[in-house]
C-alpha positions in Angstrom: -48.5 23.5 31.6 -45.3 22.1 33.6 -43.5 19.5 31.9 -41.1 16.2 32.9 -38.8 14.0 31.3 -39.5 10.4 31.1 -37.5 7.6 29.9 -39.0 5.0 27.7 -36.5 2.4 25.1 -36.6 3.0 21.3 -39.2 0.1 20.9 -41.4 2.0 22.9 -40.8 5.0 21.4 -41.4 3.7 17.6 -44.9 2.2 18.8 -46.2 5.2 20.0 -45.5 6.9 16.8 -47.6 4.7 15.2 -50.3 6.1 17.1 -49.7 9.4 16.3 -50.8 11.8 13.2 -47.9 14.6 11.8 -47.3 17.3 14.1 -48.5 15.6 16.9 -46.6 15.7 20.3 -45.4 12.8 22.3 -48.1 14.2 25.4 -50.8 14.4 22.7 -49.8 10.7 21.8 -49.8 9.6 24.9 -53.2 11.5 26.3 -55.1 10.0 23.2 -53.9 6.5 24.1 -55.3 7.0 28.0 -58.2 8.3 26.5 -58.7 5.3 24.6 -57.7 2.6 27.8 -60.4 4.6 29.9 -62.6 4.1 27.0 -62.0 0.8 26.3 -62.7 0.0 30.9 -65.4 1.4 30.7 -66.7 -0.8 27.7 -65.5 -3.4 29.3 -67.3 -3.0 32.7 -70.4 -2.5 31.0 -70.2 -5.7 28.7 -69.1 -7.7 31.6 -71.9 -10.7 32.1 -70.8 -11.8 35.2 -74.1 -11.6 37.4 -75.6 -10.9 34.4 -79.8 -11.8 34.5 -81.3 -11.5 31.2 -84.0 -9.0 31.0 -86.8 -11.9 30.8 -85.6 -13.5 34.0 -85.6 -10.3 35.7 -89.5 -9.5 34.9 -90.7 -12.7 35.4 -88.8 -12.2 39.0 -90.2 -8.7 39.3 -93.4 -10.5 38.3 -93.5 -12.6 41.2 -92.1 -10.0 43.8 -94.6 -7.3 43.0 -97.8 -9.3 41.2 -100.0 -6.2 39.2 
């Protein structure tokens, strides 16, 4: 795999070693903490109750769309 250079300050630098286990490398570091973000979107758009409808309001609508 092709690899870059980036620049990032020494702050930066000692925080993401705190996410890291020995032996680790910075990429492996770094690709565990994306994992995580997407994770943590994805939880995030699934717990969102914005237009929520609990699931009692929705039958009793479903009720009265389609009566058995």
């Amino acid at each position: 795999m092709e690899t870059t250079t980036i620049a990032i300050n020494t702050m930066v630098k000692e925080e993401m070693q705190q996410f890291g286990n020995k032996g680790e490398s910075y990429s492996e570091i770094i690709l565990k903490l994306i994992k995580s973000a997407k994770e943590r979107q994805l939880h995030d758009i699934l717990m969102d109750e914005r237009g929520f409808v609990p699931i009692e309001e929705a039958l009793k609508e479903a009720e009265k769309r389609w009566p058995k």
